[in-house]
LUMLUM-677165 format. One record per residue: residue in three letters; x, y, z of N, C-alpha, C in turn. Coordinates in steps of 0.2 Angstrom, whole numbers, padded with zeros to 4 digits, always signed. Example, Ala and Ser with C-alpha at 12.3 -4.5 7.8 and 13.67 -1.06 7.14 Angstrom:
# residues 2
Ala+0066-0028+0039+0062-0022+0039+0066-0016+0039 Ser+0064-0011+0035+0068-0005+0036+0064+0000+0039 
# end
This chain:
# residues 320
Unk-0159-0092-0114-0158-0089-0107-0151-0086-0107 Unk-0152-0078-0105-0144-0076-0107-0140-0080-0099 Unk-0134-0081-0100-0129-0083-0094-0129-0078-0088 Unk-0126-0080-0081-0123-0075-0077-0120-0072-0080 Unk-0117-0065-0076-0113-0060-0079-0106-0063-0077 Unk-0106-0067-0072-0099-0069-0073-0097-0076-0074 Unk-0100-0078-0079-0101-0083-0084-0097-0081-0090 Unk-0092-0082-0092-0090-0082-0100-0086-0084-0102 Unk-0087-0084-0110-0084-0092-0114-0078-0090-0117 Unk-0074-0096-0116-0068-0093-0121-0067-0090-0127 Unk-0062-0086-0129-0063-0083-0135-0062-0090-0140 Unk-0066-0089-0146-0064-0095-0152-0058-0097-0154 Unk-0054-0091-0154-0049-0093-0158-0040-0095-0152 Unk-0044-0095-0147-0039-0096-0140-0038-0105-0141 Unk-0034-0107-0146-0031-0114-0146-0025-0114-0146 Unk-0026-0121-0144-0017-0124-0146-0016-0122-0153 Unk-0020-0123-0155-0016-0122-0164-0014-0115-0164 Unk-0019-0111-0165-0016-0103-0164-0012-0101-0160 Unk-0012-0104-0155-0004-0102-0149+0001-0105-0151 Unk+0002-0109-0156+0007-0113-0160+0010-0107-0164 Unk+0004-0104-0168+0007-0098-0175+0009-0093-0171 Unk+0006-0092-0165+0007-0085-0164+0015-0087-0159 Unk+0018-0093-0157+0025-0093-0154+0031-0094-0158 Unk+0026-0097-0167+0031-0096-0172+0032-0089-0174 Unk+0028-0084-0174+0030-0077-0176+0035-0075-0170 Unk+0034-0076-0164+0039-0073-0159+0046-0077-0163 Unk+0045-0083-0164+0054-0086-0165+0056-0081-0170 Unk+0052-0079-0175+0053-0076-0181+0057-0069-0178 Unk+0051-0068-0174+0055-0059-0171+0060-0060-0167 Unk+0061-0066-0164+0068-0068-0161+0077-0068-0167 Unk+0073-0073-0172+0078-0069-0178+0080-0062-0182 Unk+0075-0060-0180+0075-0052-0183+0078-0049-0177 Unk+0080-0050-0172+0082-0047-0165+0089-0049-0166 Unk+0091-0054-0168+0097-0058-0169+0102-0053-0176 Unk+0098-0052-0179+0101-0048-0186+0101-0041-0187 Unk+0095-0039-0179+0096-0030-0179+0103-0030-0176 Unk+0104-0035-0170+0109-0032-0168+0117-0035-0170 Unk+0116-0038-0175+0122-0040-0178+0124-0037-0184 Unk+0119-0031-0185+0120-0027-0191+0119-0020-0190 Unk+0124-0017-0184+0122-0013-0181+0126-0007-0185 Unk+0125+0000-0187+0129+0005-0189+0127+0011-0186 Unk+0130+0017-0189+0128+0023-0184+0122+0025-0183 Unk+0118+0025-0188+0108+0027-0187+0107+0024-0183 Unk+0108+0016-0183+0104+0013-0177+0106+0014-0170 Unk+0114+0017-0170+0116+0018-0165+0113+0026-0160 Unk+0111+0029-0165+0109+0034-0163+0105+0034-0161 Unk+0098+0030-0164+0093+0029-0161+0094+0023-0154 Unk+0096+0019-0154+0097+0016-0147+0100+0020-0140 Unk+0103+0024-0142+0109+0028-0136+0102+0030-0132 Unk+0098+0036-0133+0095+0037-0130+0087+0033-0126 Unk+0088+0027-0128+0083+0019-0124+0088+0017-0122 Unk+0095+0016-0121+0096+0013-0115+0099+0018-0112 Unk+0099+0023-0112+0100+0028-0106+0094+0028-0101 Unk+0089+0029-0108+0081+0028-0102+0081+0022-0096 Unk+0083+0018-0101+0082+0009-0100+0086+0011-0092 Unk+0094+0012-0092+0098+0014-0087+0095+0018-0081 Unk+0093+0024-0082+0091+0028-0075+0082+0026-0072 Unk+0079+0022-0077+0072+0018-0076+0076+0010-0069 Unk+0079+0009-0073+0081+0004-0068+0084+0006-0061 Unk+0089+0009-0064+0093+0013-0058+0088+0016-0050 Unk+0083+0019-0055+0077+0022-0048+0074+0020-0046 Unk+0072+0013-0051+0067+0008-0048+0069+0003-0043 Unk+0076+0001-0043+0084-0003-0039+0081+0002-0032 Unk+0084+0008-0031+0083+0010-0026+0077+0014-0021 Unk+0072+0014-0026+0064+0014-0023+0064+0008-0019 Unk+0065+0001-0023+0064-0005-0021+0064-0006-0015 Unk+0075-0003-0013+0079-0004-0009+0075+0000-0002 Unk+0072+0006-0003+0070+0011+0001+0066+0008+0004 Unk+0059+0004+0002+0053+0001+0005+0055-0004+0008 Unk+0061-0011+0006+0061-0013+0008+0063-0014+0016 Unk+0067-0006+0017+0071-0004+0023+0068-0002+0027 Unk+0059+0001+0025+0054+0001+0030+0052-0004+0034 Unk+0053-0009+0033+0052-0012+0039+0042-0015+0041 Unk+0039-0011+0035+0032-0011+0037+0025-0016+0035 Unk+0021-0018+0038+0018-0022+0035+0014-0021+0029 Unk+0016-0026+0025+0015-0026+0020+0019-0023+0014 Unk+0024-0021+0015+0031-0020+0012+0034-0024+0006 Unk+0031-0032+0007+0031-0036+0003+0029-0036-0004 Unk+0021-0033-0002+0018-0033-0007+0020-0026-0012 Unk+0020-0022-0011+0022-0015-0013+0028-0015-0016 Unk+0032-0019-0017+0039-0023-0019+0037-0023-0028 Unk+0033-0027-0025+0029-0033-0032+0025-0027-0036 Unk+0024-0021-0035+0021-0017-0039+0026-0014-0043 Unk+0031-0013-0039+0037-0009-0045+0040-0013-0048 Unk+0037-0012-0056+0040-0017-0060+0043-0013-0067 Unk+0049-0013-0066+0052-0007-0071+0052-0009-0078 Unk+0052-0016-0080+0049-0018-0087+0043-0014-0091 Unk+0038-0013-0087+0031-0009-0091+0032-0004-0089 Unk+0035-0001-0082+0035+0007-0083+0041+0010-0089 Unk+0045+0004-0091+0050+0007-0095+0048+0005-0102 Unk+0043+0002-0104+0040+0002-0109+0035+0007-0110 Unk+0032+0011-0105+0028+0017-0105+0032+0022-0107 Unk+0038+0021-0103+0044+0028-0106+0045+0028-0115 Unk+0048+0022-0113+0050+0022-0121+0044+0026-0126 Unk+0039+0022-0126+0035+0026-0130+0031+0033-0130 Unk+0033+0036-0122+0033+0042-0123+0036+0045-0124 Unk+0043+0044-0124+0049+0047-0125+0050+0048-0132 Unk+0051+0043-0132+0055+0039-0140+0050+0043-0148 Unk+0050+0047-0151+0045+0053-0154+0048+0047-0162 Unk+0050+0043-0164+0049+0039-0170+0047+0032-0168 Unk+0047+0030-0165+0044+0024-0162+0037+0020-0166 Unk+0032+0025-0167+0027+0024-0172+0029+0024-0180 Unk+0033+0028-0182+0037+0029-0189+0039+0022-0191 Unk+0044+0020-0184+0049+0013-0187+0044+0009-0187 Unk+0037+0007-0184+0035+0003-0185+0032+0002-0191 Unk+0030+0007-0193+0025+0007-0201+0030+0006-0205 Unk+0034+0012-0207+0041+0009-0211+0043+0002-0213 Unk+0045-0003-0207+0044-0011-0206+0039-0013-0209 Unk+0034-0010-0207+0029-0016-0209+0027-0012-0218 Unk+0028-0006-0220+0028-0005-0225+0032-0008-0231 Unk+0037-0012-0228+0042-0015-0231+0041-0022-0233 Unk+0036-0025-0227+0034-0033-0229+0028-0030-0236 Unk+0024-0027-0236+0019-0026-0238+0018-0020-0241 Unk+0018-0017-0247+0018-0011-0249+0009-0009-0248 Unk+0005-0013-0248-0001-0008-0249-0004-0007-0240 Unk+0003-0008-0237+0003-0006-0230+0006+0000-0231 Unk+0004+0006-0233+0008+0013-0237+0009+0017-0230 Unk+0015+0021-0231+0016+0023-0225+0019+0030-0227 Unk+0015+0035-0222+0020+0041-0226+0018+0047-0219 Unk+0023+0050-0220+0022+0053-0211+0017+0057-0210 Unk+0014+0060-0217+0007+0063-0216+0000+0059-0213 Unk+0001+0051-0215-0004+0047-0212-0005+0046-0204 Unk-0001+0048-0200+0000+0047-0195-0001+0051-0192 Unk-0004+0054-0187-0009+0057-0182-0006+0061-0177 Unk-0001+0065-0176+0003+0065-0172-0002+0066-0165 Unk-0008+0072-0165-0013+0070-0160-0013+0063-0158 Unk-0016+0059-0163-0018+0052-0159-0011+0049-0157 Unk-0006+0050-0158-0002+0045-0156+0001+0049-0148 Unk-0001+0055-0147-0001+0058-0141-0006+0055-0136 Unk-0010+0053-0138-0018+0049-0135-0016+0042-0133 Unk-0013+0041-0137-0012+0032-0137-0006+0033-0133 Unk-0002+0037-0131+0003+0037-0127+0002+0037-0120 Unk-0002+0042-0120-0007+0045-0114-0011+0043-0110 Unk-0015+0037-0116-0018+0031-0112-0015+0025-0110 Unk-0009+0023-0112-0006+0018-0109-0003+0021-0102 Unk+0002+0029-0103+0002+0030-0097-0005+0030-0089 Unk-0006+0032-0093-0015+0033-0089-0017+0026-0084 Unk-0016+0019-0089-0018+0012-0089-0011+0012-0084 Unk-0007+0012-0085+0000+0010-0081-0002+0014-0073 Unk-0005+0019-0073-0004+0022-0065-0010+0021-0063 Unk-0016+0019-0066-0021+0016-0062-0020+0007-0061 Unk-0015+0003-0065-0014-0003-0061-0010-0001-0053 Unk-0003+0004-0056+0000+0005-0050-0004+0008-0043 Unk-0009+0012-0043-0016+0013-0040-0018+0006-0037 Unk-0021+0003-0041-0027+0001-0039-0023-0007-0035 Unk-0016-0008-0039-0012-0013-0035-0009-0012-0027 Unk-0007-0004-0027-0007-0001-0022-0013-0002-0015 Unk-0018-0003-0016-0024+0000-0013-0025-0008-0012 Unk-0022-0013-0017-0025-0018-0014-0018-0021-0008 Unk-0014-0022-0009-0007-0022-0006-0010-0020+0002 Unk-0011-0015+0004-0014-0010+0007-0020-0014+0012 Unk-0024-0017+0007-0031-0022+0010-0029-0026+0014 Unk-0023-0030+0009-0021-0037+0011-0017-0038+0018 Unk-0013-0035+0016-0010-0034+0023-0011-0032+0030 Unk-0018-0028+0028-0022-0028+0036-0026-0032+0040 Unk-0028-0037+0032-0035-0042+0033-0033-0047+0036 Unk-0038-0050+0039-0036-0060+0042-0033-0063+0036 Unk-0030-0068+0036-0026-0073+0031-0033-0074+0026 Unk-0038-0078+0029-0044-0079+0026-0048-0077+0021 Unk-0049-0067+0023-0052-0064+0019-0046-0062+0014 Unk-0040-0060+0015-0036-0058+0010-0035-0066+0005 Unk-0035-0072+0004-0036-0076+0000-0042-0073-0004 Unk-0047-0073+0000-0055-0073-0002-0053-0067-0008 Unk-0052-0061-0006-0053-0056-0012-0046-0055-0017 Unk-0043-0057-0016-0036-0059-0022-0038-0063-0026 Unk-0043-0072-0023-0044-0076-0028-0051-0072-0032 Unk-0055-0068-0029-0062-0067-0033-0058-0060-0039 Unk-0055-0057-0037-0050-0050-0041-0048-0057-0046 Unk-0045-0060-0045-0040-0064-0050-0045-0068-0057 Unk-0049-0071-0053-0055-0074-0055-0060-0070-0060 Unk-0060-0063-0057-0065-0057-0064-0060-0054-0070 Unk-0054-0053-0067-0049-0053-0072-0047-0058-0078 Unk-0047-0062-0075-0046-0068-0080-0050-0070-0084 Unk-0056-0070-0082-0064-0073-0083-0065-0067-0090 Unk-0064-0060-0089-0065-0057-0096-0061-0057-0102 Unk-0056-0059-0100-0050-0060-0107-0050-0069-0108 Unk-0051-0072-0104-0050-0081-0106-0056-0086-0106 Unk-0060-0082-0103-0067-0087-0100-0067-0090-0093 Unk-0074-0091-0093-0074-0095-0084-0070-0102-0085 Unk-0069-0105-0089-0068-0113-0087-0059-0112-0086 Unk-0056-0107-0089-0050-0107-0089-0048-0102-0083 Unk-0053-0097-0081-0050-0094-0076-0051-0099-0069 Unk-0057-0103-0067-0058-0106-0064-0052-0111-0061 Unk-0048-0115-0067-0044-0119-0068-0037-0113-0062 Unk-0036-0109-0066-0030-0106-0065-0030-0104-0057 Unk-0037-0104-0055-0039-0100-0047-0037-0105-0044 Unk-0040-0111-0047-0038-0115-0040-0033-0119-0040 Unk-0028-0117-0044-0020-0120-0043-0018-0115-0037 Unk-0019-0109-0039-0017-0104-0034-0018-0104-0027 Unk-0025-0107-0026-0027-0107-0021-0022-0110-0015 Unk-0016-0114-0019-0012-0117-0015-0005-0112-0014 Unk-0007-0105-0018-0002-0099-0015-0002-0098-0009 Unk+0001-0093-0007+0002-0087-0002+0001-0081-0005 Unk-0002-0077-0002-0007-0070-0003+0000-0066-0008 Unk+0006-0067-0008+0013-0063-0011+0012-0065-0017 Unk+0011-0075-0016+0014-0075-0024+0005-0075-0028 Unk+0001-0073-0025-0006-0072-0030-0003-0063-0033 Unk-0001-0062-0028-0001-0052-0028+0002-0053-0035 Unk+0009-0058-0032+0013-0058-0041+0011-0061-0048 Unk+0007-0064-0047+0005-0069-0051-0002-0061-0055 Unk-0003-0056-0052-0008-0053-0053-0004-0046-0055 Unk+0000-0045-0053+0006-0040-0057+0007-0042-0061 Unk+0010-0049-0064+0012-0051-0070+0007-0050-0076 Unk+0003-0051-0072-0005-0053-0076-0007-0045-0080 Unk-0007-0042-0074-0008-0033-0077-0001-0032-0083 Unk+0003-0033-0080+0010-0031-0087+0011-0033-0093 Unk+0006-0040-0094+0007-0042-0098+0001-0039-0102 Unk-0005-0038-0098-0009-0035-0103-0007-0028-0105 Unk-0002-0024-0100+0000-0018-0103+0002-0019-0110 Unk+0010-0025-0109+0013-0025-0115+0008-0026-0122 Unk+0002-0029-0121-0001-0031-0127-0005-0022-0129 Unk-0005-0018-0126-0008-0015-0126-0002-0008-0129 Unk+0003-0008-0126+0010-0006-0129+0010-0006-0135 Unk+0012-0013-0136+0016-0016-0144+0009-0015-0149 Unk+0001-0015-0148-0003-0014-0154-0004-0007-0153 Unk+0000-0004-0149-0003+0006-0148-0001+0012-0156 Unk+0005+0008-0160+0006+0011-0166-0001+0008-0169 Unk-0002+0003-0171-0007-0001-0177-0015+0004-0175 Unk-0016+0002-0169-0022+0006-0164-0023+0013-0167 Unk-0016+0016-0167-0017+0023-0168-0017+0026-0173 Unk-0016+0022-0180-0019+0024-0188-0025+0022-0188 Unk-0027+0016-0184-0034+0013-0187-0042+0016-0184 Unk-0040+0020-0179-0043+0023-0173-0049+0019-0173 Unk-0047+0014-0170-0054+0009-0167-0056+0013-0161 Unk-0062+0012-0160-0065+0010-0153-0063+0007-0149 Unk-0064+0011-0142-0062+0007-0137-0062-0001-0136 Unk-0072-0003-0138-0076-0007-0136-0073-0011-0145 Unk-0069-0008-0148-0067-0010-0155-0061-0016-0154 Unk-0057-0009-0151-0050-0012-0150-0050-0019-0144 Unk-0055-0020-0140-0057-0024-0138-0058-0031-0144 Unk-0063-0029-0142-0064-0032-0147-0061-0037-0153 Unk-0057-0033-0157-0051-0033-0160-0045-0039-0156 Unk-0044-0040-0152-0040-0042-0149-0041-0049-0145 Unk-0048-0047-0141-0053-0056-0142-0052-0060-0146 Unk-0054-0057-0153-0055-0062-0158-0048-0063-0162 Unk-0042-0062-0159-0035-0066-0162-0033-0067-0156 Unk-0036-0068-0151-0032-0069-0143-0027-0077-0144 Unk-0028-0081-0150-0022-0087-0151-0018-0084-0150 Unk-0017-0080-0157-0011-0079-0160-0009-0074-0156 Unk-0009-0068-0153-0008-0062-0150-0006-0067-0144 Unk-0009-0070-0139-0005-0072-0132+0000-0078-0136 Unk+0000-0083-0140+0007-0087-0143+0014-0083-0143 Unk+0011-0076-0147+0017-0071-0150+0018-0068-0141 Unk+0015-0066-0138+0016-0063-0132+0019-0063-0126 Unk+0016-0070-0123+0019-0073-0119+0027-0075-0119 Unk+0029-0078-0124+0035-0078-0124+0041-0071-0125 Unk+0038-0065-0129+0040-0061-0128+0041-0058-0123 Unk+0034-0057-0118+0034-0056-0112+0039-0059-0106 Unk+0040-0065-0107+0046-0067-0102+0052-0067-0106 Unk+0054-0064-0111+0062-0061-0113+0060-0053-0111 Unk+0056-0050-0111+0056-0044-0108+0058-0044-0100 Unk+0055-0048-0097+0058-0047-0089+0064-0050-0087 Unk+0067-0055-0093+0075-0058-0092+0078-0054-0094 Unk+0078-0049-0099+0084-0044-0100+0084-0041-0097 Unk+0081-0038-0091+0082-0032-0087+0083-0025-0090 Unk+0090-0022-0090+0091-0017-0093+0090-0016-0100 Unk+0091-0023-0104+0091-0021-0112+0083-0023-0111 Unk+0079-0024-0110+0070-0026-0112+0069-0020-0115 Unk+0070-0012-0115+0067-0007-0118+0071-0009-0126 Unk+0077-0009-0128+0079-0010-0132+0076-0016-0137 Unk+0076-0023-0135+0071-0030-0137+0065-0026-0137 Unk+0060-0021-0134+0055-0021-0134+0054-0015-0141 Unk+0061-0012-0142+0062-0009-0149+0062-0014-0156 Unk+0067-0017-0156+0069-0021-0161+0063-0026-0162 Unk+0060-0026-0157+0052-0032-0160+0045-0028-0164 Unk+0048-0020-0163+0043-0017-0165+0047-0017-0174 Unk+0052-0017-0175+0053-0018-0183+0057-0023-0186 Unk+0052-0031-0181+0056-0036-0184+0049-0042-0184 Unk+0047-0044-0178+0043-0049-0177+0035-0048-0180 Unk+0033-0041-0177+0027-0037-0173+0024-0037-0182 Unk+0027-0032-0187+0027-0029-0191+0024-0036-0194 Unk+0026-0042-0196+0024-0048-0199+0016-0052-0195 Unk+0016-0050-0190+0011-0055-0187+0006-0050-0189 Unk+0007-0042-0188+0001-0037-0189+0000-0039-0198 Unk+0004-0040-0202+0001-0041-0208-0004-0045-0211 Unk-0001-0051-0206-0004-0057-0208-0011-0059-0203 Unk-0012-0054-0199-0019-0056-0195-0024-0048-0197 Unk-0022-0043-0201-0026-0039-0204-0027-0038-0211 Unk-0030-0035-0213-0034-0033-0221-0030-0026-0221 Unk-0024-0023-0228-0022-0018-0229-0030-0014-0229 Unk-0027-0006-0229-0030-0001-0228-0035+0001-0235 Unk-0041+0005-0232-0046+0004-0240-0041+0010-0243 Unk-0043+0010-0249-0040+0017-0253-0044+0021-0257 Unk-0044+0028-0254-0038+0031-0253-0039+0032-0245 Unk-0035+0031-0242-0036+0032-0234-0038+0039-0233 Unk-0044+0039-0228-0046+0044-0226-0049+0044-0221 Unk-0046+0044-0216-0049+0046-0207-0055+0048-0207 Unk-0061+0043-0204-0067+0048-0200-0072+0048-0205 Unk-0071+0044-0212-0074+0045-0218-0080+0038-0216 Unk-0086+0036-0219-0088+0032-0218-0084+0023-0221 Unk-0083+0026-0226-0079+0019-0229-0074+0016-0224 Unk-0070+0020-0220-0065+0020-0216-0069+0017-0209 Unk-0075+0020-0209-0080+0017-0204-0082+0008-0201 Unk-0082+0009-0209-0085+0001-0212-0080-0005-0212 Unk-0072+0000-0215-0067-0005-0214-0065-0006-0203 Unk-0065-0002-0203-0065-0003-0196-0071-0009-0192 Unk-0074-0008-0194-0080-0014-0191-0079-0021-0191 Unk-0078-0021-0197-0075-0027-0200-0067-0030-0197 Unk-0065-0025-0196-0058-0028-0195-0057-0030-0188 Unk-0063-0027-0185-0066-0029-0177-0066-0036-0176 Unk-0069-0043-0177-0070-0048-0179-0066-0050-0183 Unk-0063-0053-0183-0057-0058-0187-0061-0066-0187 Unk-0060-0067-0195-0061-0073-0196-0056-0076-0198 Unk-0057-0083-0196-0050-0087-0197-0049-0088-0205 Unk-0052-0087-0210-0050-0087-0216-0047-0082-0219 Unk-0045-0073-0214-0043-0069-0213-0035-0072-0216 Unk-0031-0076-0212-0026-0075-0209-0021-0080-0217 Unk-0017-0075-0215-0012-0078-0222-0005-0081-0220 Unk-0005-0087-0220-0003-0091-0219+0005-0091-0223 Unk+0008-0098-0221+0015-0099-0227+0009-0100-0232 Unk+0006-0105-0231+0002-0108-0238+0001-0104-0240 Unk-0003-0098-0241-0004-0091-0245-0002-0087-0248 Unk+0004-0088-0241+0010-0082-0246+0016-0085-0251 Unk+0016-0093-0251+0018-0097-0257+0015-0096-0263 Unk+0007-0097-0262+0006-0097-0267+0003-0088-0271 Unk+0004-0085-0266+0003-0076-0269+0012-0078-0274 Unk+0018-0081-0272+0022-0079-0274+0021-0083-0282 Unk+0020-0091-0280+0020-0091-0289+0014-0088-0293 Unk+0010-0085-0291+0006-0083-0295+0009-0077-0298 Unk+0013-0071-0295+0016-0068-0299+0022-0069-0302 
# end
């Protein structure tokens, strides 16, 4: 008998153990972060100048929007607050701005692993406009539909405004974590105030942007399906939210350098956990071909036997 629709199970591989590997990849890219910028010389300098100018006037305009609303005076001014979040709008920038962004990450990762082959002709410059363009897309329909609910709240009785914040929070969760988990998380909240659910549901959107950012290069060679790239992402949800999360809260603690951290993890951390939770490319790569079809399918579902481990790359080393 199939379940409710809004019934659903956790993803498999959502354990403690896999949120263990996926928070040891982050420390990893923490040292890699450590080393980009203790090893800095003119190239590097040249490409950072222009992400923290971005970084700077993103913040700067987002300071005094903030400043503007709050002077309004208006009801529900609070909540509208809690929308302007310059960390993912300036993580959208970057990625639109920034025209090597994709380059540096292949590069990296072509560097842990050569049959990761990289070469600027593989790279789409079309789809990397698409991928740019849907994150911005994703970005102004949360800021939309955040807006609109802001808007609800603050006109409603106390009562209904809990009631559809908790049920919103509750469909949200329930497709990416499962019902038993979002259930848990609802009724801790229930002991919020409508503000701090709003934020708890902002943070919740930003984080799924960032994840949707930082796989937008890997996305954009492999040209998964929507219903793929879903998919895809379910089935390493350990590892991916372990790596994530903590990432996630050093991107909101840096403020003005997050666009910079949100660099230096695209060719330090990111480039190592994408190796080790996917299958290099079939050969000879060829976009739209059915072989390339096949490999996408498959790279859709991930099995735990996929993933390569220290154990693995120990023993790849003494074997050659």
């Amino acid at each position: 008998m199939a379940s409710p629709i809004f019934i659903s199970n956790k993803p498999v591989s959502l354990t403690s153990d896999y949120l263990l590997i996926g928070a040891k990849y982050y420390g990893n890219s923490l040292i890699g972060i450590s080393k980009g910028i203790k090893t800095l010389h003119p190239d590097h300098m040249k490409k950072w100048i222009p992400i923290v100018l971005l970084s700077c006037v993103t913040y700067t305009t987002i300071d005094i929007l903030k400043k503007c609303v709050s002077k309004l005076n208006c009801r529900g001014c609070e909540y509208f607050e809690c929308v302007l979040d310059p960390n993912m709008i300036g993580i959208c920038i970057i990625q639109f701005c920034i025209s090597n962004f994709e380059t540096s990450f292949w590069q990296a990762l072509n560097e842990l692993d050569k049959r990761y082959y990289f070469s600027k002709g593989t790279i789409d410059s079309e789809g990397i406009g698409r991928q740019r363009t849907r994150i911005l897309q994703f970005q102004l329909r949360v800021m939309i539909s955040q807006l609109v609910l802001a808007t609800v709240v603050a006109w409603l009785p106390g009562f209904a405004a809990h009631v559809i914040i908790s049920l919103l929070t509750f469909s949200q969760l329930s497709h990416r974590f499962g019902t038993d988990i979002s259930l848990f998380v609802c009724s801790i909240l229930l002991f919020f105030p409508s503000i701090g659910k709003i934020k708890f549901l902002s943070h919740f959107y930003s984080f799924n942007l960032l994840i949707r950012a930082s796989l937008a290069p890997y996305f954009n060679k492999t040209m998964l399906q929507k219903s793929e790239r879903h998919t895809w992402i379910q089935s390493r949800s350990g590892v991916l939210y372990g790596y994530m999360i903590p990432f996630y809260i050093l991107i909101i603690t840096t403020s003005y350098l997050s666009m910079i951290v949100f660099y230096i993890s695209h060719i330090s951390g990111l480039p190592e956990l994408i190796r080790d939770i996917t299958d290099p490319f079939p050969d000879p790569y060829l976009p739209g071909t059915l072989q390339m079809s096949i490999w996408n399918s498959k790279q859709s579902v991930w099995s735990k036997n996929k993933f390569k481990g220290d154990e693995t790359e120990s023993e790849t080393t003494d074997s050659e």
